[in-house]
Biopython code that builds the backbone (N, CA, C, O; Angstrom):
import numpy as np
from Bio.PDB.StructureBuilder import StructureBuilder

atoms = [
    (1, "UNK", "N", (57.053, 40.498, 61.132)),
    (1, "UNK", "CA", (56.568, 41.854, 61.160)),
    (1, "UNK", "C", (55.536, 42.050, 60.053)),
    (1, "UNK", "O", (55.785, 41.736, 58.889)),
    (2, "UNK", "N", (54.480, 42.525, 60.403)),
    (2, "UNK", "CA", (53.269, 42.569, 59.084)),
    (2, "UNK", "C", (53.391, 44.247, 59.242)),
    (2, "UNK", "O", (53.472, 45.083, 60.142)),
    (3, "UNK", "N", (53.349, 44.181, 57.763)),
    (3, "UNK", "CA", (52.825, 45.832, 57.089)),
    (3, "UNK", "C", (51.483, 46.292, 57.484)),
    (3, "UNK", "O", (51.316, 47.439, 57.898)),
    (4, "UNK", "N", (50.486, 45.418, 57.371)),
    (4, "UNK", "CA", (49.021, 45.976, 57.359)),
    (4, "UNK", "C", (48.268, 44.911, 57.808)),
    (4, "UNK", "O", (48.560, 43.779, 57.424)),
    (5, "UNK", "N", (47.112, 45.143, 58.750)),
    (5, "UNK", "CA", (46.998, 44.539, 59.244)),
    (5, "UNK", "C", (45.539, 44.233, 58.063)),
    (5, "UNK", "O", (45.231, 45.193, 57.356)),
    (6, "UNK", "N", (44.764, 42.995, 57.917)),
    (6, "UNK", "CA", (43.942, 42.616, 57.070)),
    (6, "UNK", "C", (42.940, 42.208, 57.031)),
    (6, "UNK", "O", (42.748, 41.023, 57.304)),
    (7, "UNK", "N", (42.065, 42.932, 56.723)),
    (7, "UNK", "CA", (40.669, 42.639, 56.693)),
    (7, "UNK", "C", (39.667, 42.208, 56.111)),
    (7, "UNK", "O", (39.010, 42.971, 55.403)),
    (8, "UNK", "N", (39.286, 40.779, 56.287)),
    (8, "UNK", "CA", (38.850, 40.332, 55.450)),
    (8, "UNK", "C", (36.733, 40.121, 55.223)),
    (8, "UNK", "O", (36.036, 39.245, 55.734)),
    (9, "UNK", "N", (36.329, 41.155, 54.400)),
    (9, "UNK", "CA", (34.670, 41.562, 54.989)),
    (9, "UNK", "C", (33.893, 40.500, 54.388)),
    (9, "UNK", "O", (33.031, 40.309, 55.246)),
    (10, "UNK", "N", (33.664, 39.687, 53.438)),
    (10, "UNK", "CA", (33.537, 38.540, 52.750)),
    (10, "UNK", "C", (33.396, 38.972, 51.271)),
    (10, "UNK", "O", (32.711, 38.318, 50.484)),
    (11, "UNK", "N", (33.950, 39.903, 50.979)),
    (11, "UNK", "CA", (33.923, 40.395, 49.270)),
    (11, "UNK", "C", (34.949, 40.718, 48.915)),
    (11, "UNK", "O", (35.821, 41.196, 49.640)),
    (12, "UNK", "N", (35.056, 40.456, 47.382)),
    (12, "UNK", "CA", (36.094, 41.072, 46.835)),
    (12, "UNK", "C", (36.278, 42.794, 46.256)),
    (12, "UNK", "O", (35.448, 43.666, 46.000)),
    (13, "UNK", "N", (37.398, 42.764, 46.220)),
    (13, "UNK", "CA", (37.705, 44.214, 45.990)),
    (13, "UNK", "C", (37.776, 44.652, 44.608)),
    (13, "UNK", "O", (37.829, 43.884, 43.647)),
    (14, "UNK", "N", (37.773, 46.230, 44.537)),
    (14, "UNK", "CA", (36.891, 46.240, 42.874)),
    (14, "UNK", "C", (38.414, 45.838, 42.195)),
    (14, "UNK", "O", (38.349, 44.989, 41.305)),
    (15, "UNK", "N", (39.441, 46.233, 42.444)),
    (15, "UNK", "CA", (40.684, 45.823, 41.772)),
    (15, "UNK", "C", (40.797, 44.123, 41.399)),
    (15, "UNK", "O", (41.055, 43.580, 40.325)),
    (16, "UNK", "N", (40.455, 43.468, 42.908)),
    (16, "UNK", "CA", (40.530, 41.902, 42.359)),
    (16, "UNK", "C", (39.482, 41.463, 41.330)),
    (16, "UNK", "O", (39.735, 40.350, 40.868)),
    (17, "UNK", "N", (38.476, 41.987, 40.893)),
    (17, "UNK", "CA", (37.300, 41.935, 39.697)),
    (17, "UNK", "C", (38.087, 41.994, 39.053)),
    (17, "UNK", "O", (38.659, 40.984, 38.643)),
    (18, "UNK", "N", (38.422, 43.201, 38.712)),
    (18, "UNK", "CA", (39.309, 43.856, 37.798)),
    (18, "UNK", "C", (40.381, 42.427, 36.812)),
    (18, "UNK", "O", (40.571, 41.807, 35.765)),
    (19, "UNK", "N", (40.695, 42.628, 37.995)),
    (19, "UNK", "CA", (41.944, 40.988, 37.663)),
    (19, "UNK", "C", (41.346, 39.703, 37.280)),
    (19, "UNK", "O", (41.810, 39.047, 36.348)),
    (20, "UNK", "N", (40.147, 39.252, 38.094)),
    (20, "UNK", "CA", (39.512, 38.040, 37.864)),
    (20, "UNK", "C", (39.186, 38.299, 35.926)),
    (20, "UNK", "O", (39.459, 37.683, 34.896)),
    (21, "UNK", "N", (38.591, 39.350, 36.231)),
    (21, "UNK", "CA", (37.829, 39.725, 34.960)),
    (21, "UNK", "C", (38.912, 39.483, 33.329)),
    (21, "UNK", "O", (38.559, 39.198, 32.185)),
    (22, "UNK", "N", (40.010, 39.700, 33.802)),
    (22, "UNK", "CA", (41.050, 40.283, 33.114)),
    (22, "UNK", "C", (41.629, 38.867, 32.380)),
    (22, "UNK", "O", (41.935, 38.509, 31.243)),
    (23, "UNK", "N", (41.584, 38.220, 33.898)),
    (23, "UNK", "CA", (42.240, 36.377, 33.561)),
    (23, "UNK", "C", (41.223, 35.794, 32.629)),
    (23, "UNK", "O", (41.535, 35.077, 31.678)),
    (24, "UNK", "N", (39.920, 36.149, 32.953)),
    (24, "UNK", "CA", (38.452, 34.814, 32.211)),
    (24, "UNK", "C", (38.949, 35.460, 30.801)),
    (24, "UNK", "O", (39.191, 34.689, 29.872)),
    (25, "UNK", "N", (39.137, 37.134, 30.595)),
    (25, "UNK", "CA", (39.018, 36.911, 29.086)),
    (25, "UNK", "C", (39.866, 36.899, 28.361)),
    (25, "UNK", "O", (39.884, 37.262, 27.184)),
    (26, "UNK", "N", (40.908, 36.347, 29.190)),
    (26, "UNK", "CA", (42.764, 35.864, 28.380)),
    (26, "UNK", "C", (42.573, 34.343, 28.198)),
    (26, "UNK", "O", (43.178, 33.924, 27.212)),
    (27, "UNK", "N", (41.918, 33.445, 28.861)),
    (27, "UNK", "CA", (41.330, 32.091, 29.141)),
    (27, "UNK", "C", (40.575, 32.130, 28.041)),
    (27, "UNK", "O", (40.716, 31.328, 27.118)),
    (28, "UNK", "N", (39.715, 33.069, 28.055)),
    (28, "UNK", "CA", (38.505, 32.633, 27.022)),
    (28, "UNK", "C", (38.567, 32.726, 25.547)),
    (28, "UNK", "O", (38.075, 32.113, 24.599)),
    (29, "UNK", "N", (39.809, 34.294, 25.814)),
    (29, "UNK", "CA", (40.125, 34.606, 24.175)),
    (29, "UNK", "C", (41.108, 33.228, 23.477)),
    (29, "UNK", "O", (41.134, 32.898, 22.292)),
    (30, "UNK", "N", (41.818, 32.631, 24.561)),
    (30, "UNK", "CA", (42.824, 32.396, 24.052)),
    (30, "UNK", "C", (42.086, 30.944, 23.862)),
    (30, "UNK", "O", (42.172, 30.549, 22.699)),
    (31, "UNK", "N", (41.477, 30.182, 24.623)),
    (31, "UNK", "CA", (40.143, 29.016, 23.894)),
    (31, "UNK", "C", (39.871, 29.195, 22.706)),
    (31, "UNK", "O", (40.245, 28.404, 21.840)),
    (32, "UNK", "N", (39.050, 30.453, 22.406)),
    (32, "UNK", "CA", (38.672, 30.998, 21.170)),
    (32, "UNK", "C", (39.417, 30.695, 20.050)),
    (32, "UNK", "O", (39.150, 30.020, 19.056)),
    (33, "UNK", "N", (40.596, 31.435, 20.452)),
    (33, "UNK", "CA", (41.554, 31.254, 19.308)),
    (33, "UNK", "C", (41.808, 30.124, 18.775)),
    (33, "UNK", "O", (41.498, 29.736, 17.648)),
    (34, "UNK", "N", (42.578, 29.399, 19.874)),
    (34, "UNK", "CA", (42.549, 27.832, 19.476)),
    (34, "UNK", "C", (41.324, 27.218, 18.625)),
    (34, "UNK", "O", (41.522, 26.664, 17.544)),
    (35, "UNK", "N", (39.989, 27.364, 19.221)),
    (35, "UNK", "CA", (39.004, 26.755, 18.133)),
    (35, "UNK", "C", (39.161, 27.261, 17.176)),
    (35, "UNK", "O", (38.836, 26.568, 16.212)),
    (36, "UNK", "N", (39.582, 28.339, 16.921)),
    (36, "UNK", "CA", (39.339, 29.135, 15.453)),
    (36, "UNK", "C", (40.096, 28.529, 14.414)),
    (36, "UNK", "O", (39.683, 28.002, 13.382)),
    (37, "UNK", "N", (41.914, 28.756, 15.055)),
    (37, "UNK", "CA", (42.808, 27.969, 14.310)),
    (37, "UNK", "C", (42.622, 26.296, 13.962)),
    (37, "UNK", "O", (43.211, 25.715, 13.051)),
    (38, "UNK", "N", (41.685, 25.693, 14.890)),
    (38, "UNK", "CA", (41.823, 24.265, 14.447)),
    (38, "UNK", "C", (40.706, 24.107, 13.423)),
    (38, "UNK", "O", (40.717, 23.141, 12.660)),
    (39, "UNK", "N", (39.772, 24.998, 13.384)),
    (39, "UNK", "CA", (38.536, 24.957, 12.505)),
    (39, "UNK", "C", (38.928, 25.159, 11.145)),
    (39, "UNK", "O", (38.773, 24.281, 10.296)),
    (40, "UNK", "N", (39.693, 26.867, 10.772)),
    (40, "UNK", "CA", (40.457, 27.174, 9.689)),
    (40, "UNK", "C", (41.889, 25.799, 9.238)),
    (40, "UNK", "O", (42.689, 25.714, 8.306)),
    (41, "UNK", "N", (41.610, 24.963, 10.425)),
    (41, "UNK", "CA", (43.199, 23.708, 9.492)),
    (41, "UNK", "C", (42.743, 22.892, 8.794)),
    (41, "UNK", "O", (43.363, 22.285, 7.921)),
    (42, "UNK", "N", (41.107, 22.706, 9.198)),
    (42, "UNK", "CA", (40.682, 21.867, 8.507)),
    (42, "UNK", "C", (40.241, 22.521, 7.296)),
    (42, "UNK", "O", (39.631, 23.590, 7.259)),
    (43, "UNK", "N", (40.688, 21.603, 6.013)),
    (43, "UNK", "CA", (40.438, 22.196, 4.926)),
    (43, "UNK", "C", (39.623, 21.108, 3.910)),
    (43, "UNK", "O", (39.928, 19.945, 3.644)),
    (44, "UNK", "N", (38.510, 21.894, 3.455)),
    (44, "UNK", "CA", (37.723, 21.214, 3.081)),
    (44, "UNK", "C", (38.067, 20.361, 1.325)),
    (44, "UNK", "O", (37.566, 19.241, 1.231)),
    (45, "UNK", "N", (38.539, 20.666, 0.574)),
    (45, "UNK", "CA", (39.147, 20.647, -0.286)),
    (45, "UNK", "C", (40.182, 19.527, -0.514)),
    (45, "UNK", "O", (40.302, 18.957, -1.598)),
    (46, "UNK", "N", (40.880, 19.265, 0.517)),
    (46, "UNK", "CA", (42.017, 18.769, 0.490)),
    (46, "UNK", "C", (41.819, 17.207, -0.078)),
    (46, "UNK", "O", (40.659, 16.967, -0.411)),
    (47, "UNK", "N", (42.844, 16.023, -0.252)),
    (47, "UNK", "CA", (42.242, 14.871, -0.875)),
    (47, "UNK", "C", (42.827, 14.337, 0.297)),
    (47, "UNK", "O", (43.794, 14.717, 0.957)),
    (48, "UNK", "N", (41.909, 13.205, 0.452)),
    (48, "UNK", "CA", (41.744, 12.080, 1.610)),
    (48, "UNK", "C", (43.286, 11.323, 1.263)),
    (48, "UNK", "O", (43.645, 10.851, 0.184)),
    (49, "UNK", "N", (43.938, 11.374, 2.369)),
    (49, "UNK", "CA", (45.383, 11.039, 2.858)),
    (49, "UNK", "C", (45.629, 9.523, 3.323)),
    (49, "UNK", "O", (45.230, 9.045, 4.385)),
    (50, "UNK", "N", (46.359, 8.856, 2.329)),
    (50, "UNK", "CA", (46.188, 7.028, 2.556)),
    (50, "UNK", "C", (47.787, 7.337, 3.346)),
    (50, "UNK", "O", (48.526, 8.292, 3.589)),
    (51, "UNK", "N", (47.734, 5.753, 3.556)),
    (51, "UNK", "CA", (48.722, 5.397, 4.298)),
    (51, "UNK", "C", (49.844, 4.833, 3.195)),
    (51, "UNK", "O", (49.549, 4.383, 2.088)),
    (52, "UNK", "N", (50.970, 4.936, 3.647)),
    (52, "UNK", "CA", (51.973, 4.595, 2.527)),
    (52, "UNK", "C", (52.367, 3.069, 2.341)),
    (52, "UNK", "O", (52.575, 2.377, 3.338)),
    (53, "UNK", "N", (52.426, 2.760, 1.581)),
    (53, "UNK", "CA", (52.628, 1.316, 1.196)),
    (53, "UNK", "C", (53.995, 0.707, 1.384)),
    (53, "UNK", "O", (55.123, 1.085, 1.066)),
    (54, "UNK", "N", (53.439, -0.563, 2.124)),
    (54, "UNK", "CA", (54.882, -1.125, 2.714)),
    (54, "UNK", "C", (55.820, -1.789, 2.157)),
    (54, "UNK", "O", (56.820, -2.104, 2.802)),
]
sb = StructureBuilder()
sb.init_structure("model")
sb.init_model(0)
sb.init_chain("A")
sb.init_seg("    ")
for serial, (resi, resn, name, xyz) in enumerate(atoms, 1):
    if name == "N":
        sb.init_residue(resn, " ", resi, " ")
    sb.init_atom(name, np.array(xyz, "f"), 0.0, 1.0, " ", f" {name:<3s}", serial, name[0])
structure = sb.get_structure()
């Protein structure tokens, strides 16, 4: 049994923008972030890290 019957005109609807739009900049922020945090780990300062002696 279908509720509604569906029509499909070849575009999207302003709500699915809405959503597309919504996902790229949770994707993009959340990329962002990540570069940010791995940029701020690197610390410039720090002393060059040997390997421990066997």
């Amino acid at each position: 049994m279908m509720l509604a019957e569906m029509v499909y005109d070849g575009e999207l609807s302003a709500s699915a923008y809405i959503i597309l739009t919504a996902m790229f900049l949770i994707i993009g922020g959340g990329l962002a972030w990540c570069f940010y945090r791995a940029l701020k780990a690197t610390d410039k300062d720090a002393q060059e890290q040997l390997p421990d002696e066997v």
